[in-house]
C-alpha positions as CSV (number, residue, x, y, z in Angstrom):
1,X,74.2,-118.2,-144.1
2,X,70.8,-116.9,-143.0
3,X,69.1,-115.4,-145.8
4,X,68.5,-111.3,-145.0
5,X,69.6,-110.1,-148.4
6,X,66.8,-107.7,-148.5
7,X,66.9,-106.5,-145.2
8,X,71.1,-105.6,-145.8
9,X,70.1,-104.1,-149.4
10,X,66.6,-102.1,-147.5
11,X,69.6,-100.7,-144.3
12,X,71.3,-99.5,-147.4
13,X,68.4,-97.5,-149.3
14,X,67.1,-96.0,-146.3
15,X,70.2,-95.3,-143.3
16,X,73.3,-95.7,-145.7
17,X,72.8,-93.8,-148.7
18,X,72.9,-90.6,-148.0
19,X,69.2,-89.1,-148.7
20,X,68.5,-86.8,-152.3
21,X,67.3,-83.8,-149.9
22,X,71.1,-84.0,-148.1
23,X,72.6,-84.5,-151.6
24,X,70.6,-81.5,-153.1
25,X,71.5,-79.1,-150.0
26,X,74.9,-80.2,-150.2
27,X,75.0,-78.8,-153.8
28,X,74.0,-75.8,-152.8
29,X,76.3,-75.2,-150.4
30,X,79.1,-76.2,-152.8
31,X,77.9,-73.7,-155.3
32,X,77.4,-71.0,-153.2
33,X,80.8,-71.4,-151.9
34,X,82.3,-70.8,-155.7
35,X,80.4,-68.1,-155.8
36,X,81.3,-66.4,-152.2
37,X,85.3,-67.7,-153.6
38,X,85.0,-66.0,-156.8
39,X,83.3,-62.3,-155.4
40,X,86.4,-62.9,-152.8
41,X,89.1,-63.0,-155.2
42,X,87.8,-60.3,-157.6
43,X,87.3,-58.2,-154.3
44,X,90.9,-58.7,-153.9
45,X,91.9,-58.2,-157.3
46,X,93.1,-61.9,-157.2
47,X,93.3,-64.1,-160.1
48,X,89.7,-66.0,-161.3
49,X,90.2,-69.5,-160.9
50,X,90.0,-71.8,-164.4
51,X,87.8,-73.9,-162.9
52,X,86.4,-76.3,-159.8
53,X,86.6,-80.3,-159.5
54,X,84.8,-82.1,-157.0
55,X,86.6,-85.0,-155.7
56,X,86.7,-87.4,-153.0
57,X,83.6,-89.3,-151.8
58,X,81.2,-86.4,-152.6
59,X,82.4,-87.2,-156.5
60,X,82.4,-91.1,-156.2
61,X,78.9,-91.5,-155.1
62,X,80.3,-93.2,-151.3
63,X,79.2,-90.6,-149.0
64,X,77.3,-92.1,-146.5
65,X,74.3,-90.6,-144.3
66,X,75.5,-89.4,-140.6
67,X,73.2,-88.7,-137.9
68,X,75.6,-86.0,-136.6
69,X,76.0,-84.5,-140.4
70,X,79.6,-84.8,-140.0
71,X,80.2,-84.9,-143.7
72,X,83.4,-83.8,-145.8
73,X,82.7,-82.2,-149.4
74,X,86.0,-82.0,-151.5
75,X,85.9,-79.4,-154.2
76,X,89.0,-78.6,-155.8
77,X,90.0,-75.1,-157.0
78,X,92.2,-75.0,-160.2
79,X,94.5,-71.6,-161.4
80,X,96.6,-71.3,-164.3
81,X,100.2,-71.4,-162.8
82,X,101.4,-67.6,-164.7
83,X,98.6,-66.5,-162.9
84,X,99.8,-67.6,-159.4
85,X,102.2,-64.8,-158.8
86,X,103.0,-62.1,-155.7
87,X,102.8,-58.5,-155.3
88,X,106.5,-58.0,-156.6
89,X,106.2,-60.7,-159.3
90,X,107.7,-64.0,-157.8
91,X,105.5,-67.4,-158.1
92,X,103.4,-67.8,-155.6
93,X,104.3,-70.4,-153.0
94,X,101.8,-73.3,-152.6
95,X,101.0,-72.0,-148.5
96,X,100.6,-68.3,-150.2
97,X,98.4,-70.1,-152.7
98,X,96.1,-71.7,-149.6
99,X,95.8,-68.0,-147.9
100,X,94.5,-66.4,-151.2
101,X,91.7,-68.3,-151.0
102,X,91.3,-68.7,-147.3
103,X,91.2,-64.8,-147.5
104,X,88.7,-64.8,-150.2
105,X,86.4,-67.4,-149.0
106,X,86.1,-65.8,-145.7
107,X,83.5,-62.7,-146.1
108,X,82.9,-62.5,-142.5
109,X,79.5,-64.6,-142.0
110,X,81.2,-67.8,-141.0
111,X,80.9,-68.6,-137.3
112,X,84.0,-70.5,-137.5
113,X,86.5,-68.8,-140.1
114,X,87.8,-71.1,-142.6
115,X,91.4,-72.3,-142.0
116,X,94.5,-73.0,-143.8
117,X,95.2,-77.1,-143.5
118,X,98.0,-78.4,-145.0
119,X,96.6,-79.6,-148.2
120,X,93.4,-77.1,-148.5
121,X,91.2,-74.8,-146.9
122,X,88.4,-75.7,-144.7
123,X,85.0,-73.9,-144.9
124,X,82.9,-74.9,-141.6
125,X,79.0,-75.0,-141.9
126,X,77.2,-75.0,-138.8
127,X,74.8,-77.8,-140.0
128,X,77.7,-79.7,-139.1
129,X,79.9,-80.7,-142.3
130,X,82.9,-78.9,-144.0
131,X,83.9,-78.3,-147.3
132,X,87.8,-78.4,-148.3
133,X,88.9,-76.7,-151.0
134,X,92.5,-78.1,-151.8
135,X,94.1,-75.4,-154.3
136,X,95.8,-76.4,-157.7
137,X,97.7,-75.2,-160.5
138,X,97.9,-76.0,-164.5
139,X,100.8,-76.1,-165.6
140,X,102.0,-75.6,-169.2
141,X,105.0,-77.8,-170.5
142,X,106.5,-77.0,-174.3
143,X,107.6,-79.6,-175.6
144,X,109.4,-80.4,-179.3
145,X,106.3,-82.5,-179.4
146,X,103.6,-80.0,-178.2
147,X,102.4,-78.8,-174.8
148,X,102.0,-80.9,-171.9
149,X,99.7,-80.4,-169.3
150,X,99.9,-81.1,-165.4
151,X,98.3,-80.2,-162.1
152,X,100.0,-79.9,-158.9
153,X,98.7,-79.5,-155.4
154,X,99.1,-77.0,-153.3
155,X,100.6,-79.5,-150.4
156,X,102.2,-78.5,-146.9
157,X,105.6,-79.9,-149.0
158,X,105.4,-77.4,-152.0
159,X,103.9,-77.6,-154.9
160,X,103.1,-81.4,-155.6
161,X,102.4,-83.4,-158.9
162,X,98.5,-84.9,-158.6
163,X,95.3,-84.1,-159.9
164,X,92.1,-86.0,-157.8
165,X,90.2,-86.1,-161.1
166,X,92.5,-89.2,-161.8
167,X,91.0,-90.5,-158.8
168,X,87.5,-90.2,-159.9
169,X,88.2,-91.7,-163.0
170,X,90.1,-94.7,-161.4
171,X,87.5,-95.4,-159.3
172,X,84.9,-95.3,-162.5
173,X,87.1,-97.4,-164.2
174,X,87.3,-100.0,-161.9
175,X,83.2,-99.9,-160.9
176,X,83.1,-101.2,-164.9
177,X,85.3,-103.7,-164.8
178,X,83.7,-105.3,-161.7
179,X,80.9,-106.9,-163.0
180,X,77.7,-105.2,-160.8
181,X,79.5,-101.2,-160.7
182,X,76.2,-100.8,-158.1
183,X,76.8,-103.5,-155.5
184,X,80.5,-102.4,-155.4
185,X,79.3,-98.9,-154.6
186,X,76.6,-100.4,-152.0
187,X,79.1,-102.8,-150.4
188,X,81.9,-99.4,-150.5
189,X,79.0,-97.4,-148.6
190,X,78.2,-100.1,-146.2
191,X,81.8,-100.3,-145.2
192,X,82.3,-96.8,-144.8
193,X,79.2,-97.3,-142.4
194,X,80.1,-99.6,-140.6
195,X,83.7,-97.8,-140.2
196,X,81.7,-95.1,-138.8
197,X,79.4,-96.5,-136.3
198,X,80.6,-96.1,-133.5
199,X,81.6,-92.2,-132.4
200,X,84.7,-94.1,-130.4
201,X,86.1,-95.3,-133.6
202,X,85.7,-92.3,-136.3
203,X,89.3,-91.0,-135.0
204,X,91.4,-93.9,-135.3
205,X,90.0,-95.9,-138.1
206,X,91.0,-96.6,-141.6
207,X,89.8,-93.2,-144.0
208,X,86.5,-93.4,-146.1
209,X,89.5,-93.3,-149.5
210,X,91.4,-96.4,-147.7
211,X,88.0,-97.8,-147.4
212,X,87.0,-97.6,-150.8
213,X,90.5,-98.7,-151.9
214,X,90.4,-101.9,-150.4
215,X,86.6,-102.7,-151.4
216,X,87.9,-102.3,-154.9
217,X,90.8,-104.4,-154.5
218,X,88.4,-107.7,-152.7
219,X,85.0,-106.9,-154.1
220,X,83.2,-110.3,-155.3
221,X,79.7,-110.3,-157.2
222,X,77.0,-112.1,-155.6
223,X,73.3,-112.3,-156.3
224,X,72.9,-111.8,-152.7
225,X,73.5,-108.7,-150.9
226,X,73.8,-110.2,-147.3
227,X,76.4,-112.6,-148.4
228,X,78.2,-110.2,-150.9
229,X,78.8,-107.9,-147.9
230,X,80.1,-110.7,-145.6
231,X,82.3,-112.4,-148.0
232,X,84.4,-108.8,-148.5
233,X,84.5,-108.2,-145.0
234,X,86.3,-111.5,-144.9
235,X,87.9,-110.8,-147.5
236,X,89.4,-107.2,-146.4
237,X,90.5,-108.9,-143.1
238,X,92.2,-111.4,-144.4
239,X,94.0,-109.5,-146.7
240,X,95.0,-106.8,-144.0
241,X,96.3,-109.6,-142.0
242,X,99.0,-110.2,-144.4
243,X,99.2,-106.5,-145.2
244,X,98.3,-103.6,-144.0
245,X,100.0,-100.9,-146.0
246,X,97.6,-99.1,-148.8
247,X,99.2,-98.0,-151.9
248,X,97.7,-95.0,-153.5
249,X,96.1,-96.1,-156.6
250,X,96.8,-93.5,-158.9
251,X,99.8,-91.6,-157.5
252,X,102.8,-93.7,-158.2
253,X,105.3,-94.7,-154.4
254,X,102.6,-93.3,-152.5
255,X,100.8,-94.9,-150.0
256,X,97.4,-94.2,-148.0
257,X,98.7,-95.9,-144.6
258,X,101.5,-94.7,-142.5
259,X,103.9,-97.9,-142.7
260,X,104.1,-101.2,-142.3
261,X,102.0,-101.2,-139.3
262,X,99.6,-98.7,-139.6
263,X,97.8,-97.9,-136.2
264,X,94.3,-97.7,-138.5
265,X,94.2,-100.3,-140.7
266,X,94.9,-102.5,-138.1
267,X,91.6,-101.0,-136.1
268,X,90.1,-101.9,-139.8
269,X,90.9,-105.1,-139.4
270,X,90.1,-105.5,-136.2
271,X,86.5,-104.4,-136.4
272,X,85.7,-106.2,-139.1
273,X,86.8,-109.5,-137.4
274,X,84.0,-108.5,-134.8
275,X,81.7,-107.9,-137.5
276,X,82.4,-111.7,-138.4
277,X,82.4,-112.6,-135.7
278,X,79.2,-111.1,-135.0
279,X,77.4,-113.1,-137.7
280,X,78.4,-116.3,-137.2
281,X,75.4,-117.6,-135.9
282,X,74.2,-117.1,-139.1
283,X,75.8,-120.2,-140.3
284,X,74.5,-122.5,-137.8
285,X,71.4,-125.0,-138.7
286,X,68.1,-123.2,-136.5
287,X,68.8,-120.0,-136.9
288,X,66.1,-117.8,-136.8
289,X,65.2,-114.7,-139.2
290,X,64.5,-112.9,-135.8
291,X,68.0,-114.0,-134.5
292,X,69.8,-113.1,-137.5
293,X,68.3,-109.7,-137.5
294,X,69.7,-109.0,-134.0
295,X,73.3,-110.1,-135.1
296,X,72.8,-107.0,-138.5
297,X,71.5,-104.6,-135.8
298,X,74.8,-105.2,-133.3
299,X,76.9,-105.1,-136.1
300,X,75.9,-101.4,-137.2
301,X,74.8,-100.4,-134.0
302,X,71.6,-99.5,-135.1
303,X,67.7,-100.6,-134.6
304,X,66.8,-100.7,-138.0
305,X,67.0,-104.7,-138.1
306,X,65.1,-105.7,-135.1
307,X,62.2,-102.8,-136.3
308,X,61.7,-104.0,-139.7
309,X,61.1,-107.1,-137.9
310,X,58.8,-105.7,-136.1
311,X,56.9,-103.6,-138.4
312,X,56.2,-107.0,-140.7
313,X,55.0,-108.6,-137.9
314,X,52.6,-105.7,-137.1
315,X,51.4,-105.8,-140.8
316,X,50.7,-109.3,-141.1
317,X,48.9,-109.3,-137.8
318,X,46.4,-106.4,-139.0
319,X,46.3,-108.5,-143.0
320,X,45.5,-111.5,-141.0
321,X,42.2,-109.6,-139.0
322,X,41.7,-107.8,-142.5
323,X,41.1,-111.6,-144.0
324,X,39.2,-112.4,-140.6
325,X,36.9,-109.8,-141.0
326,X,36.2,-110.0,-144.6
327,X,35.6,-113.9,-144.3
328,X,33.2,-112.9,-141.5
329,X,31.8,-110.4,-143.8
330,X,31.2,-112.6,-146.3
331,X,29.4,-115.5,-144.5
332,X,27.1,-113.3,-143.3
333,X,26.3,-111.8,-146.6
334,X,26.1,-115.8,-147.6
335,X,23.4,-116.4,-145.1
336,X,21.3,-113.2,-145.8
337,X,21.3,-114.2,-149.5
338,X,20.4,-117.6,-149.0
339,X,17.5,-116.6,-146.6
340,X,16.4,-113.9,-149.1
341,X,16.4,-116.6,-151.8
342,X,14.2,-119.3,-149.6
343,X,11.5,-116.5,-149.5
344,X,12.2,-115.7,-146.0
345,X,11.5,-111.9,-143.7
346,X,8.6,-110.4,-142.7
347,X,4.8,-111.4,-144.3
348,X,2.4,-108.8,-144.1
């Protein structure tokens, strides 16, 4: 395979990753959020919340840059369950649970009010992204052998057993046992990328969580990044081929895909197999770095390839008149010395 290990590894660093001025702003927004959630509630004479999680992609370092700032923040609210009652003293309902804070979140200034979903509340920016705020509740157990904690979601079901923190920590606990954690997360971002670049795709392909599931299950160490990347893009296909249901790692008989035939894995798999398809003509004895660069740029859709290219070749043409020049520079210094040294110029 054509070497372009650092080209894959530079797309990464500079159009994957998503950029420390997006990450900081993104904070911000987040925070300010709790804040605007917390004024709501106490406005309300609402319960305080215990605390908030982040979760999702936002919390496992795979959110990936979009040109369109179409970007998803999870950030899950946690109450203590006693707290979680009615006017008249009857638990909440997990849907009555998802309007408290709807109501609180929204203090008017939102172009778009947030919205109840069924498994959180959505918070619309006009930069473009969203933050969800999917609602939870400790519960206390007692137990002859002490208290037991658990968290449930407040679901479109009911009140459902889960907690994404266990997520998080799956996904952490996996990075270490994979030998290089950061090429897994690379690879998991590059994915998601590529999953995402095309506009025509975005609604009917695998999630960003099915995604990262799946890099996890087939990702393979390689001192190359090029290769790495192409070697679990075969990988993923293949194993979709035989399979494309997704179990959920952490909650037990639930799955991330709809069936047996799920409508977008199969568009997964299907897109990776152009990917691969794509880069074949990296294998083949004569091919060129400037070929091989065309075949990274069609797979992402992107220019970034074809202008790195480019700019070397720009930079090397102006080094090589730089090393013209100062050779030129130089003999002609030679010759003045030489003359000045043979008692040459002017006599009076």
């Amino acid at each position: 395979m054509f070497n372009c290990s650092k080209d894959v590894r530079a797309y990464h660093n500079q159009d994957v990753t998503l950029p420390k001025v997006d990450q900081d702003r993104m904070r911000s927004r987040r925070n300010a959020n709790r804040d605007r959630l917390r004024k709501g509630l106490k406005r309300a004479h609402k319960p305080s919340p215990i605390e908030f999680v982040s979760q999702g992609s936002y919390a496992m370092k795979t959110m990936v840059c979009d040109p369109d700032n179409d970007y998803d923040i999870d950030d899950g609210v946690y109450f203590r369950k006693e707290d979680l009652v009615g006017a008249r003293g009857a638990e909440m309902t997990s849907l009555q649970a998802r309007q408290m804070v709807r109501d609180a979140v929204d203090d008017g200034r939102f172009k778009q009010a947030p919205e109840v979903r069924s498994n959180c509340v959505r918070v619309h920016y006009e930069a473009g992204y969203h933050v969800d705020l999917p609602v939870y509740r400790r519960v206390v157990t007692s137990t002859v052998f002490g208290d037991e904690v658990h968290y449930e979601l407040a679901a479109s079901s009911g009140w459902k057993r889960s907690d994404a923190r266990d997520v998080t920590d799956w996904y952490e606990d996996e990075r270490a046992k994979s030998g290089d954690g950061q090429q897994l997360r690379r690879l998991n971002r590059d994915l998601k990328k590529y999953a995402r670049s095309r506009h025509s795709w975005r609604a009917g392909i695998l999630s960003g969580f099915g995604i990262s599931v799946l890099a996890i299950e087939r990702f393979r160490e390689d001192d190359r990044e090029d290769r790495a990347l192409y070697d679990i893009m075969v990988a993923i296909r293949d194993r979709l081929d035989w399979d494309l249901e997704i179990a959920h790692p952490v909650t037990p008989d639930d799955y991330i895909t709809s069936g047996f035939n799920d409508a977008r894995a199969r568009t997964f798999r299907e897109k990776l197999n152009d990917a691969i398809d794509t880069l074949q003509p990296l294998f083949r004895s004569g091919c060129t770095r400037e070929h091989a660069l065309k075949c990274w740029d069609k797979v992402f859709a992107t220019t970034f390839f074809g202008e790195r290219l480019e700019n070397e070749q720009r930079a090397a043409v102006t080094a090589s008149a730089v090393i013209g020049s100062t050779a030129l520079l130089s003999s002609v210094s030679a010759a003045a010395d030489a003359v000045s040294s043979a008692g040459g110029g002017r006599s009076a």
